[in-house]
C-alpha positions in Angstrom: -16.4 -13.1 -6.5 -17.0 -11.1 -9.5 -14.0 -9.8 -11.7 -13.4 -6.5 -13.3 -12.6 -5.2 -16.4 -8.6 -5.9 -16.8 -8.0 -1.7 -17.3 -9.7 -0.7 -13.8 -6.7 -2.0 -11.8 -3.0 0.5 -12.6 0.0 -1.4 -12.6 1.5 0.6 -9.9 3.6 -2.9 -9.4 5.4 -5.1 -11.7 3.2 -8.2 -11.6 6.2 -10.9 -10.4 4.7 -12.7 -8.0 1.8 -15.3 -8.0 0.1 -16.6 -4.4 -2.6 -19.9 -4.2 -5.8 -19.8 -3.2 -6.3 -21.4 0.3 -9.1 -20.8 1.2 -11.6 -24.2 1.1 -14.7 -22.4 -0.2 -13.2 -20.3 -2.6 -14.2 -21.4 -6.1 -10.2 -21.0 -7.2 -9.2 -22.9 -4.1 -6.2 -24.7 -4.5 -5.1 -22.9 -8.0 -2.5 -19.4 -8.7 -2.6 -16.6 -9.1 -0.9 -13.3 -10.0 -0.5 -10.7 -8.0 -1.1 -7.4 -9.7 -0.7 -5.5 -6.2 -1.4 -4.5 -2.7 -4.0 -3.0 -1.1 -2.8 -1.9 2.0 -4.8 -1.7 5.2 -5.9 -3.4 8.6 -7.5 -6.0 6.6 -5.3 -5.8 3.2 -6.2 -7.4 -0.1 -4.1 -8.5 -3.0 -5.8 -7.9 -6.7 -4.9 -10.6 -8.5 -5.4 -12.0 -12.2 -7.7 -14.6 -12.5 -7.5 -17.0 -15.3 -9.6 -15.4 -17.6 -7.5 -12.1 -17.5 -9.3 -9.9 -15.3 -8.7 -8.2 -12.2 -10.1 -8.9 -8.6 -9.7 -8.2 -4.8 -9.2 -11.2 -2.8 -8.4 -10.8 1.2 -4.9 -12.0 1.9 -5.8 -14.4 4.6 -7.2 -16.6 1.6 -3.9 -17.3 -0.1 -0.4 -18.4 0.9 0.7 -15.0 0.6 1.4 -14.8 4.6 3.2 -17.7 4.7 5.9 -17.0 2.0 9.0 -16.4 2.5 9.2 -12.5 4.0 9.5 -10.4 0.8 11.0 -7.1 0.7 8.9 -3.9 -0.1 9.8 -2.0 -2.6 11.5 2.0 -2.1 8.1 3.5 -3.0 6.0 1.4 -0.1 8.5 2.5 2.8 7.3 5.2 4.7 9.7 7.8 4.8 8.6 9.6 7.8 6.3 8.5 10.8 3.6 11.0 12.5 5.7 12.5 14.8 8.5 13.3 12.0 5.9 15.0 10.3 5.0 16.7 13.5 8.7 18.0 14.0 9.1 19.2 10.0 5.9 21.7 10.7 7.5 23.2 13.8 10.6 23.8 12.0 8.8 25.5 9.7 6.4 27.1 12.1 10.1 28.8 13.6 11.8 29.1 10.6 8.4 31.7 9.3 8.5 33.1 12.7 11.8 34.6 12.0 11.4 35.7 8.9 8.7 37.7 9.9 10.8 39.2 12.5 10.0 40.1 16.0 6.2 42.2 16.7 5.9 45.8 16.0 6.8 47.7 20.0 9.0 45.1 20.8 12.3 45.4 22.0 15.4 43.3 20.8 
């Protein structure tokens, strides 16, 4: 696994955290570590700092990162509505421009 430049990866995250390596044919098996953040997904990654300072993606199922201790995500992580909240905001504001409109030209109120 190749690393990247240490400037390609934000620090969207203060880097707090550190995992190990588990996996048995990873060439850092066995050593930390730091987490520099999340990639989110069906299949998500942590980018982490490798000892010589630069950034790579490394699939979670490799570390000890799923078998720590349940950590809590931060505010900007939590969704803050699902699909069908999003669903309901629209027809509120499908109603709401409805009215402002007011009711169609030849109809009686």
């Amino acid at each position: 696994m190749l690393g990247s430049s240490q400037h390609t990866t934000p620090l969207s995250q203060p880097p707090s955290e550190s995992v190990t390596i588990t996996h048995p044919h990873h060439p850092l098996a066995g050593q930390q570590v730091e987490v520099i953040r999340i990639r989110r997904g069906p299949d998500p990654d942590l980018i982490v700092r490798l000892p010589d300072r630069t950034h790579t993606a490394i699939a979670m199922s490799w570390t000890d990162y799923a078998t720590a201790p349940p950590r809590e995500l931060p505010v900007s992580t939590i969704p803050l509505l699902d699909l069908e909240g999003l669903r309901q905001v629209v027809q509120v504001l499908d109603r709401l421009r409805a009215e402002r409109r007011g009711p169609p030209a030849g109809s009686s109120s």
